[in-house]
C-alpha positions in Angstrom: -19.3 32.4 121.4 -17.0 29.6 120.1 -13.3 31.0 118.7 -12.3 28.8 115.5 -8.8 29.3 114.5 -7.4 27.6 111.1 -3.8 26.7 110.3 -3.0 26.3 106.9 0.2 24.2 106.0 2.9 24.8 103.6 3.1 22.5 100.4 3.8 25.0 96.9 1.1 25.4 94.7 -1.1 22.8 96.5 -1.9 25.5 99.3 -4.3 26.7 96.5 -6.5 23.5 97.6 -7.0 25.4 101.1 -9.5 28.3 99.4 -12.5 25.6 98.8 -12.4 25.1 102.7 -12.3 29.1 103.2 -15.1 29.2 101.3 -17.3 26.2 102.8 -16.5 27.7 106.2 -18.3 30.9 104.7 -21.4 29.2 103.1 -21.5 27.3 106.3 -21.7 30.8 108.4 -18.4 29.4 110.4 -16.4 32.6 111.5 -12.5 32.6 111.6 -11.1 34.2 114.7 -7.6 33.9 113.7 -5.6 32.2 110.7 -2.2 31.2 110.4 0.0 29.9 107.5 3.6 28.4 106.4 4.7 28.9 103.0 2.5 28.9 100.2 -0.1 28.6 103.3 1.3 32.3 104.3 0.1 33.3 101.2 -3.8 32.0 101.2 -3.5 33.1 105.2 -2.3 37.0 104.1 -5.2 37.1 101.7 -8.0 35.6 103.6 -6.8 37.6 107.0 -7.9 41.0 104.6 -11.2 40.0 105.3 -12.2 40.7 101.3 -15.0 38.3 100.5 -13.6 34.7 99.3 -14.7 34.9 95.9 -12.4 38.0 95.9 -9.7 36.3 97.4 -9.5 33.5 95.3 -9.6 35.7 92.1 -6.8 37.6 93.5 -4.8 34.3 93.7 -5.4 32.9 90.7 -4.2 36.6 89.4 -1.0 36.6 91.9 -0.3 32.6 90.1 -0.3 33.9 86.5 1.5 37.0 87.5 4.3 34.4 89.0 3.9 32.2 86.3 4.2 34.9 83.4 7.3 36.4 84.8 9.0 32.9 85.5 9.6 33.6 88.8 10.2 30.4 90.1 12.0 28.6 87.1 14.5 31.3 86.0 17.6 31.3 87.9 18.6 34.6 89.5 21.5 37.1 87.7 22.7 37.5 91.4 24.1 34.2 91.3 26.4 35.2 88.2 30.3 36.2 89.9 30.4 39.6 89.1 27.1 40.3 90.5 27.6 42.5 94.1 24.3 41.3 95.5 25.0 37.2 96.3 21.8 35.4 97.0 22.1 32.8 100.1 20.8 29.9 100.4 19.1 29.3 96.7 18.4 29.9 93.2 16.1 32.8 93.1 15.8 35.5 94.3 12.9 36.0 96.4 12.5 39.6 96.2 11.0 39.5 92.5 8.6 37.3 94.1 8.2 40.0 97.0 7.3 42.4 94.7 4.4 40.7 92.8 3.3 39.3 96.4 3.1 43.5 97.2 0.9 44.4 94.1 -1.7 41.7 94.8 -1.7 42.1 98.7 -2.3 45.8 98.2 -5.1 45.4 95.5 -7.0 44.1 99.0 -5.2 47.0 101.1 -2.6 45.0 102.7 0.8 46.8 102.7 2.1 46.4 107.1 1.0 42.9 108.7 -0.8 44.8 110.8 -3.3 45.8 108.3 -4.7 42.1 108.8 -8.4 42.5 110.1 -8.4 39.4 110.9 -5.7 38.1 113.5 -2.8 36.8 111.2 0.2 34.4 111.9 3.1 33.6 109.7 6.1 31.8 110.5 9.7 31.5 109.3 13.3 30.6 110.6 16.0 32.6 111.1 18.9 30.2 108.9 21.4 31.6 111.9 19.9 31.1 115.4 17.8 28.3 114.2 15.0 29.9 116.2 11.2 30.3 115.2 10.4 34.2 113.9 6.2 34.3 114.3 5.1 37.5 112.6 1.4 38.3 114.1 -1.0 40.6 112.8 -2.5 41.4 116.8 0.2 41.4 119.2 -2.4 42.0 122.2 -4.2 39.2 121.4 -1.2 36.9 120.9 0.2 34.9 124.4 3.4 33.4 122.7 3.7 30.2 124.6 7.3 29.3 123.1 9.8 31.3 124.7 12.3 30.2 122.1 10.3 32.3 119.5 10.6 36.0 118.3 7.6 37.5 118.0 7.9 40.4 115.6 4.4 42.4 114.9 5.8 45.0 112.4 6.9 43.9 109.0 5.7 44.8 105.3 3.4 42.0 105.1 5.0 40.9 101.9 8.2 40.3 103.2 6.8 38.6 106.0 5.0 36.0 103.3 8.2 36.2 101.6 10.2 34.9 104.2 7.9 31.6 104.7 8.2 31.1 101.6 12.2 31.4 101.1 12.2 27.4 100.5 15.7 26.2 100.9 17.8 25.3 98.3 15.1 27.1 95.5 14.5 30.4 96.9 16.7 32.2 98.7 16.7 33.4 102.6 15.1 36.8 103.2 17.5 39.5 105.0 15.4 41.1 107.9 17.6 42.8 110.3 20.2 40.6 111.6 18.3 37.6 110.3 18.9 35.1 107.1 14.8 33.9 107.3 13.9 30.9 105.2 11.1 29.0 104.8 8.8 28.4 108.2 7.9 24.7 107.2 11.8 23.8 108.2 10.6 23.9 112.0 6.6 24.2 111.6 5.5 23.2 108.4 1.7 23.0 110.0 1.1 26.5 112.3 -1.1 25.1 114.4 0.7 26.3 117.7 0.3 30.1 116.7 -3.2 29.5 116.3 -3.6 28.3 120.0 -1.8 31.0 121.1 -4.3 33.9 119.7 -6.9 31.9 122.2 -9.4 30.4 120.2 -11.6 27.3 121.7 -11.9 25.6 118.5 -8.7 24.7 115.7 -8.9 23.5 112.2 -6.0 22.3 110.8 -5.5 21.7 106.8 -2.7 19.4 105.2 -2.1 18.3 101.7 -0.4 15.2 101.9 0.5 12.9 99.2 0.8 9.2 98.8 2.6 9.5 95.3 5.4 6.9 95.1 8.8 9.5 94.3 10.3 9.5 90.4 12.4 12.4 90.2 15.7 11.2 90.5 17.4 13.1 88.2 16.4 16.5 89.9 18.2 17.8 92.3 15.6 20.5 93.1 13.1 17.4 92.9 15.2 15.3 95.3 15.5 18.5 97.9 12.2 18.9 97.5 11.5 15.1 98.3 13.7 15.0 101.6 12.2 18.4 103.1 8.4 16.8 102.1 9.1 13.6 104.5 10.3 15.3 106.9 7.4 17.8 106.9 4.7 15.2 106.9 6.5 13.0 109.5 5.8 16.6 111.9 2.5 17.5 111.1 1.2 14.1 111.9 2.1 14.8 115.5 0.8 18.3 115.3 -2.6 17.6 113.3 -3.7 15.0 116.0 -4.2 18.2 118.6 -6.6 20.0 115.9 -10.3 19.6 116.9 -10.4 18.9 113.0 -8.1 17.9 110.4 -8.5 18.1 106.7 -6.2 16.3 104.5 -6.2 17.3 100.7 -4.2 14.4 98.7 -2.9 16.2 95.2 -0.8 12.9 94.7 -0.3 14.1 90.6 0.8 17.7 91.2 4.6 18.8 92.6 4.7 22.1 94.8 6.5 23.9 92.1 4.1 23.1 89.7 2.8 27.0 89.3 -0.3 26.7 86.9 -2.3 24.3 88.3 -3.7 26.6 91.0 -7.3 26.3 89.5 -6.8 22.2 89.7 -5.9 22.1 92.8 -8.9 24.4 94.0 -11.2 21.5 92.2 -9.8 19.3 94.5 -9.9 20.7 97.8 -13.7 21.4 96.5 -14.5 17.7 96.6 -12.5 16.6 99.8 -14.5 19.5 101.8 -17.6 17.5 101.3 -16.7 14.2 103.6 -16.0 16.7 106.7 -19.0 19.4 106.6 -20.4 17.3 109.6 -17.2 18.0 111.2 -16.7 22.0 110.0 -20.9 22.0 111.5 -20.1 20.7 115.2 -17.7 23.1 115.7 -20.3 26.2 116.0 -22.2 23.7 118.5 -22.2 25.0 122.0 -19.7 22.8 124.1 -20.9 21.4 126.9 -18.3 20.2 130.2 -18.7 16.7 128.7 -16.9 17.7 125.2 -14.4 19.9 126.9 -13.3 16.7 129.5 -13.1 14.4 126.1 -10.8 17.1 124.5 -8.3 16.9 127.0 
């Protein structure tokens, strides 16, 4: 039987656009061998990996958005940054472990606490700040061949901190301590995980990008401007990735910025209607391949 694999890319709040494809996979019957995620990605990647039903899942997202939104997570500027304070935050503005501890409450309301509590193979990336090197956290470590040599594989981690660490975007939130590492946000190295995915064997890969063509306005933000640089760069590597997936999904949100938390349910809606040009696509991926298909792939 075919092995599908799905990589879903980092971009904020627009990861939300992923959970219509999760769920168009299901109606479609398509089975998910192994998942990985960056970022934001980590986050629909964690949930989806507890193999709860989708319409579960996305409920429990939406729920995880307000609780970050309510508590102001990601606009309110950490008290560790104030002189006095003895804990000093590295590497940004807030501190990543109130958004740990929300990401713990809503992973274990689907009874997710270690990574390897994933039951379905799971692969989340970050970057150690101080080596520069690749960290891949993974859910099955006997099903996972590392091809890079220069990554560290680590399979035990609270699952949490693991999605807390890919999401530690530089400059806004700030690098997760694990061990002897300073881990920040995987998208710096590998903002699409489509590697990962490859190395839990599966035959077939879907990858998932969200793209925009939006002309930048925001010069007057620094955050904004950051924000700006890191998404060129990001999209300038996943092109050459997203090329190797067998297929690619592109989700333009053009109007919405990756901080934007509170437009989850938007972004869902629009994912929901870019799904529909590539169900031919998502449908010949459960067809048998034949020698002919495996020589074109090559």
């Amino acid at each position: 039987m075919t092995k599908i694999g799905i990589a879903l890319s980092g971009g904020g709040i627009r990861a939300f656009s992923q959970l219509p494809i999760l769920a168009a996979l299901h109606r479609e019957g398509v089975k998910i061998d192994a998942i990985s995620g960056t970022s934001m990605g980590s986050v629909i990647a964690a949930l989806y990996a507890s193999g709860a039903d989708i319409e579960t899942v996305k409920e429990i997202a939406l729920e995880l958005e307000k609780e970050i939104q309510d508590k102001k997570i990601m606009s309110r500027p950490s008290m560790k940054l104030l002189p006095f304070s003895k804990d000093k935050l590295v590497g940004g503005l807030v501190d990543g472990q109130d958004l740990e501890d929300v990401l713990d409450v809503y992973l274990e309301k689907l009874g997710l606490h270690m990574i390897q509590d994933a039951k379905i193979p799971l692969a989340i990336n970050a970057v150690d700040i101080i080596t520069g090197r690749t960290i891949m956290f993974v859910s099955h470590p006997e099903l996972y061949q590392n091809s890079d040599p220069e990554t560290i594989v680590i399979d035990t981690i609270k699952l949490s901190t693991a999605v807390r660490a890919s999401c530690s975007f530089p400059f806004v939130i700030a690098a997760t301590p694990f061990e002897e590492m300073m881990l920040v946000d995987g998208g710096v190295r590998q903002n699409l995980p489509l590697v990962p995915i490859k190395d839990y064997g599966v035959d077939r890969t879907i990858a998932i990008t969200m793209h925009s063509n939006e002309p930048f306005k925001d010069f007057d933000s620094m955050i904004g401007l950051g924000t700006r640089v890191m998404d060129i760069m990001r999209i300038e590597a996943d092109q050459l990735v997203q090329k190797q997936a067998d297929v690619h999904i592109n989700i333009p949100l053009d109007k919405v910025g990756i901080f934007e938390i509170g437009r989850g349910q938007f972004t869902m809606i629009q994912g929901a209607r870019v799904i529909r040009y590539h169900m031919d696509d998502i449908r010949k991926l459960t067809k048998k391949e034949t020698w002919f298909d495996r020589l074109k792939r090559r």
